[in-house]
C-alpha positions in Angstrom: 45.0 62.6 65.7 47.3 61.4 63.4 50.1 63.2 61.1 51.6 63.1 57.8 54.7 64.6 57.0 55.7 65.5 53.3 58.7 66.9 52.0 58.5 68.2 48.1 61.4 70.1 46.8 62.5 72.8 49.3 59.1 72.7 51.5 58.3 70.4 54.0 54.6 70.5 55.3 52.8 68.5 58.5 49.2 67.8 57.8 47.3 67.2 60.8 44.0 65.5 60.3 41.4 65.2 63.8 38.5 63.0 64.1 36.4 60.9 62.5 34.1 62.8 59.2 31.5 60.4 57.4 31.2 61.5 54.0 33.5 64.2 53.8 36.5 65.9 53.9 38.8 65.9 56.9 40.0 69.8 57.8 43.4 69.8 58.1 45.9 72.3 59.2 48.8 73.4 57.1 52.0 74.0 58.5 55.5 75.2 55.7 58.5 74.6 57.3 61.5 75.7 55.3 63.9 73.1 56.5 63.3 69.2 57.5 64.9 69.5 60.9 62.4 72.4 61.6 60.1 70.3 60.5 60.5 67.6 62.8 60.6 69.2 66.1 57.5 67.6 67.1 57.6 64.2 65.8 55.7 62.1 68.4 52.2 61.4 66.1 53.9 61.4 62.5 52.5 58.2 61.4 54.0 58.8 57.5 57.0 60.3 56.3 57.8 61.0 52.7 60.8 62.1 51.1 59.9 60.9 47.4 62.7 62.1 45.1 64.5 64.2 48.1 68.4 65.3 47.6 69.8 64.3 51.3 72.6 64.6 52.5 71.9 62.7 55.3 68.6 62.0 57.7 67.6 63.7 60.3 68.8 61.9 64.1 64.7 63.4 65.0 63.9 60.3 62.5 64.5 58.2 65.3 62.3 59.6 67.7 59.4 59.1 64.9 57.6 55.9 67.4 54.6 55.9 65.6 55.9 55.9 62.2 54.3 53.4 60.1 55.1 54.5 56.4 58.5 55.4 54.9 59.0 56.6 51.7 62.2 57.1 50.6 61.2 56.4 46.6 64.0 57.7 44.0 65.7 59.6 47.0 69.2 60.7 46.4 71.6 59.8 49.3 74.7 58.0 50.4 73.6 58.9 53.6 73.6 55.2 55.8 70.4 54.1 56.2 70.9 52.5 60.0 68.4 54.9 61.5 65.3 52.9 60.0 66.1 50.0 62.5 65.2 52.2 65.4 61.5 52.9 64.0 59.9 49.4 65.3 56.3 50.7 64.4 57.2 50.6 60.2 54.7 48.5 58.6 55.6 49.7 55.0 58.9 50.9 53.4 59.4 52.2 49.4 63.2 52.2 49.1 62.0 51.8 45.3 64.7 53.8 42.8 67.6 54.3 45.4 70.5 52.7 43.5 70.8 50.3 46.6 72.9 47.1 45.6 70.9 45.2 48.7 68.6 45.6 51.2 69.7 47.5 54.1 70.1 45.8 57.1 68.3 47.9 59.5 65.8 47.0 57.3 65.9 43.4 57.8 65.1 43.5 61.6 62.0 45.7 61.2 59.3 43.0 63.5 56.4 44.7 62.0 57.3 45.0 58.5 54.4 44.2 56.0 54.8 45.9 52.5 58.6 46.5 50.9 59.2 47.7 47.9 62.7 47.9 46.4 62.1 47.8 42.5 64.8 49.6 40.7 67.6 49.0 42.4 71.0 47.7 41.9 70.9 44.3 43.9 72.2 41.5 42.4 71.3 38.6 44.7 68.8 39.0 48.7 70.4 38.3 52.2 69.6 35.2 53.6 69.1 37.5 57.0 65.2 38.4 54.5 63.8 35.5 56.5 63.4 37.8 59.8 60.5 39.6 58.0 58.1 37.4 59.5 55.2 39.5 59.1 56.2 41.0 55.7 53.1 40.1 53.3 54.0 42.1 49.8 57.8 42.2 48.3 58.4 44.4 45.3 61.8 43.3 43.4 60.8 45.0 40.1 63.1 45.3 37.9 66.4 44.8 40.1 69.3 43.0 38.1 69.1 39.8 40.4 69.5 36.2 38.8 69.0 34.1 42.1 67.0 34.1 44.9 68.2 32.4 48.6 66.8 29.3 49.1 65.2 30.8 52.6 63.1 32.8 50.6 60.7 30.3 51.4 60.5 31.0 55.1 58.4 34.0 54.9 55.2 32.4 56.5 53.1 35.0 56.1 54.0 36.2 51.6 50.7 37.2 50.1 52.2 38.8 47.2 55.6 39.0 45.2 56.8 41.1 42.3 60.2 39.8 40.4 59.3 41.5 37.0 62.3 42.0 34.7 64.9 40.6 36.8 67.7 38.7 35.5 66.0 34.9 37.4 67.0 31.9 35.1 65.7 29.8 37.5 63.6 29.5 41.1 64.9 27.6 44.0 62.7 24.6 44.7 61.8 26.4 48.5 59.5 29.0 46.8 56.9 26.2 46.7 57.1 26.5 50.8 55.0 29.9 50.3 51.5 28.3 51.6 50.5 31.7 51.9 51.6 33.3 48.1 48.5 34.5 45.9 50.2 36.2 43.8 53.9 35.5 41.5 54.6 38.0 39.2 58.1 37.0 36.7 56.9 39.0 33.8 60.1 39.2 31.6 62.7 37.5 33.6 64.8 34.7 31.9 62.7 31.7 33.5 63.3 28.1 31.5 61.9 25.6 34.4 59.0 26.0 36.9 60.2 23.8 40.5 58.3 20.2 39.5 56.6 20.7 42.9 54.9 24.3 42.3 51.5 23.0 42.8 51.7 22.9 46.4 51.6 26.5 46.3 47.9 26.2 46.3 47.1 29.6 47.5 48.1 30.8 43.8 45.4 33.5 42.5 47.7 35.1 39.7 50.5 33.8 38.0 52.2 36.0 35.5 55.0 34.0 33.2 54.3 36.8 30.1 57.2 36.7 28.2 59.8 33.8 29.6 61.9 31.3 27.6 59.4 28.2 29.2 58.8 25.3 26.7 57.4 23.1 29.5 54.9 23.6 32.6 55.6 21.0 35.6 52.1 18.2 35.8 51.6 19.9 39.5 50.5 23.0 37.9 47.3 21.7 37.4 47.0 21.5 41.3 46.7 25.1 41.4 42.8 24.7 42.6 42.6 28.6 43.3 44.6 30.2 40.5 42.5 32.3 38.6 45.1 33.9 36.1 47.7 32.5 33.9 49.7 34.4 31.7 52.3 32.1 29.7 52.1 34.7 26.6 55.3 35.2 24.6 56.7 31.7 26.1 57.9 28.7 23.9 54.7 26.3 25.5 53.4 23.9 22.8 51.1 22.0 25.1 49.7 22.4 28.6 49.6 19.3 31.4 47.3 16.4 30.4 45.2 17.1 33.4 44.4 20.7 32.7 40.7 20.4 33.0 41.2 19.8 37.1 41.9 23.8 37.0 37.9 24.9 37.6 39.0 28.3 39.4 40.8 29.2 35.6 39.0 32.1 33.9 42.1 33.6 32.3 44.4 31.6 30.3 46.9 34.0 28.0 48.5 31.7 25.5 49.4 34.7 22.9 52.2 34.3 20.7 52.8 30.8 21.5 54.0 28.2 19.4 50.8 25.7 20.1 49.0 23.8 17.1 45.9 23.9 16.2 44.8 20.5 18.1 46.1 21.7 21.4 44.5 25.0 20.9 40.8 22.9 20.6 41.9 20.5 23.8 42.5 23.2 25.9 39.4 25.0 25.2 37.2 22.3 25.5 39.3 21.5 28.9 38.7 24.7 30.5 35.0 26.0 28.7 34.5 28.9 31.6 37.8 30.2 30.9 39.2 33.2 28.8 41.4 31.6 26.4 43.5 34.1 24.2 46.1 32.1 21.2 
């Protein structure tokens, strides 16, 4: 049996689903509660608790007794409540602190051992701890939109990355360490203020999807081409003129966004004849 506890506006609700139902719809009980601390008198098998958009003044001290919690979301929540209380959940795999006017990443946060997804888009953080490298299992990091213009050099110590989001920051640059991320598939910068690539980003071979979209780049590091898995390159609304010598080496390529680039007409008839099982979009 497993619980999920929602709170929307004034009324808070447990749903309780039992069982296992092929091919239809769980039952589930219903139970209002008027208040959150009613609401979490019995805690013990609340496996998700949401508070999307809540006014709190603070959170509950029954928080902490929440062992099987695995999902927090705290999205667009209002509260200068301290946020300490999430370091005593050890069973959180994902957190949404997404919208909070946070200028950082709590630090209860930081020393969650089970950690897997984190989102923190639309917040007020200029710059990450160096203390992110304890997320050792943390797999998908969600910086969207957050004013930051650096990242820590150990933000290449997070073994096990799959996925990372820095859309609309303020990055003018990426610390050579990123290329450490053996397990990284997928780099979204769409919009930031990137002018370089590290030299060595090819030996981030796990690559999948690389989204540049929109980025003052006028060059693309020769390693690129090592890239054996990506599949997706968006360098649209860049300054490229030309792509690496060697591009035809990319055989995993099948989409290649070039749009509103300033490439000439020969490169445009290389590159195509380079990569013929790729979508190529000038």
């Amino acid at each position: 049996m497993t619980r999920r506890f929602v709170c929307a506006s004034f009324v808070c609700a447990v749903f309780v689903f039992s069982g296992c139902f092929k091919h239809q719809e769980a039952p589930r009980q219903l139970i209002t509660y008027t208040t959150i601390t009613e609401a979490l008198a019995n805690v013990n098998t609340i496996e998700e608790l949401n508070l999307h958009s809540q006014q709190l003044d603070s959170l509950p001290d029954a928080i902490a007794s929440m062992v099987n919690l695995e999902r927090l979301i705290l999205r667009d929540a209002k509260t200068s409540a301290s946020l300490d209380v999430i370091g005593k959940l050890p069973n959180l795999r994902v957190v949404d602190l997404s919208g909070m006017a946070l200028d950082n990443i709590p630090a209860a946060v930081l020393t969650l051992p089970r950690l897997e997804h984190l989102y923190f888009a639309d917040n007020t953080a200029t710059n990450l701890s160096d203390e992110l490298t304890q997320l050792t299992t943390l797999t998908y990091l969600n910086l969207d939109r957050t004013p930051i213009s650096t990242l820590p050099d150990s933000i290449g110590a997070l073994p096990k990355l799959r996925w990372l989001r820095l859309n609309n920051t303020r990055l003018a640059a990426l610390p050579d360490s990123i290329t450490h991320l053996a397990t990284l598939e997928r780099l979204y910068l769409r919009n930031a203020r990137i002018s370089e690539l590290p030299a060595a980003i090819g030996d981030m071979t796990s690559l999948e999807d690389l989204n540049l979209n929109g980025n003052p780049l006028q060059t693309l590091p020769d390693s690129i081409t090592n890239l054996s898995r990506l599949r997706n390159l968006d360098l649209a609304h860049t300054r490229i003129t030309a792509l690496p010598e060697n591009i035809a080496q990319m055989t995993s390529l099948r989409t290649l966004l070039l749009v509103r680039c300033p490439v000439s007409a020969a490169e445009k008839t290389r590159i195509r004849q380079a990569l013929p099982k790729c979508h190529v979009a000038f």
